[in-house]
C-alpha angles and dihedrals in degrees: 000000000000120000127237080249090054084054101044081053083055099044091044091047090050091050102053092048097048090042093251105333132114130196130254106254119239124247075256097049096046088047082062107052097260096160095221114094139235121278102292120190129252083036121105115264079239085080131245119344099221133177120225103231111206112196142157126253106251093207098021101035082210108139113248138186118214118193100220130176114218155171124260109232109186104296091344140062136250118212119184126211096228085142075190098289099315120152084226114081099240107256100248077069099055084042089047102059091039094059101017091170098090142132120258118199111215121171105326103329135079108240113197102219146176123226126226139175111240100225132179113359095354095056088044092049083041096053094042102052086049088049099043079054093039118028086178083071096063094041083058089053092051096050101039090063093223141079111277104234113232111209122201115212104200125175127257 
């Protein structure tokens, strides 16, 4: 049974070779945990445009790439801690905002960022534009019990 690690080696394989697109599961593929969803509307038929978030263990130190979809927010990028409706914030985000100096790989090319947490009526405009895009979004905040962070990557 593949890992959540086997499917990020995928994802990030996929990416790199479709310059920072992924494609739309199957019915097959979702059924099976492939952490990509179905077709949504108001996203290319090429699949999800995605960023690959590197970021540092803040217990472990160890390096880790997290395929991420987010929101473009001027020249930066919005993610958003959704961790699928758990009531836990996914670890890139606690890692995140322990070592918030990281890289970012969007398209083809390698971004130095900084990582900040959207706060007040950013955060609110912010939210609200993902969700308007993306109902799911606001059914995982609602079942995760807790605010979504949501995390700007802005460039350095």
């Amino acid at each position: 049974m593949p890992t959540l690690d086997d499917w990020n080696v995928r994802i990030r394989a996929e990416f790199r070779e479709n310059a920072g697109y992924v494609a739309w599961s199957s019915p097959e593929e979702s059924a099976a945990g492939r952490p990509i969803p179905p077709h949504m509307p108001g996203f290319p038929e090429k699949g999800m445009p995605l960023i690959l978030v590197h970021h540092v263990g803040a217990k472990t130190g160890k390096t880790r790439i997290s395929p991420l979809f987010y929101r473009p927010v001027g020249e930066n990028w919005a993610v958003f801690g959704t961790h699928g409706g758990s009531p836990h914030d996914p670890a890139w985000y606690r890692n995140l905002m322990a070592n918030p100096r990281t890289v970012i790989e969007a398209g083809t090319g390698e971004i130095p960022v900084e990582a900040r947490l959207a706060a007040g009526e950013e955060r609110a405009r912010i939210w609200a534009e993902q969700i308007a895009l993306v109902p799911k979004f606001a059914e995982f905040e609602a079942a995760s019990g807790r605010q979504i962070p949501v995390v700007l990557l802005e460039r350095v």
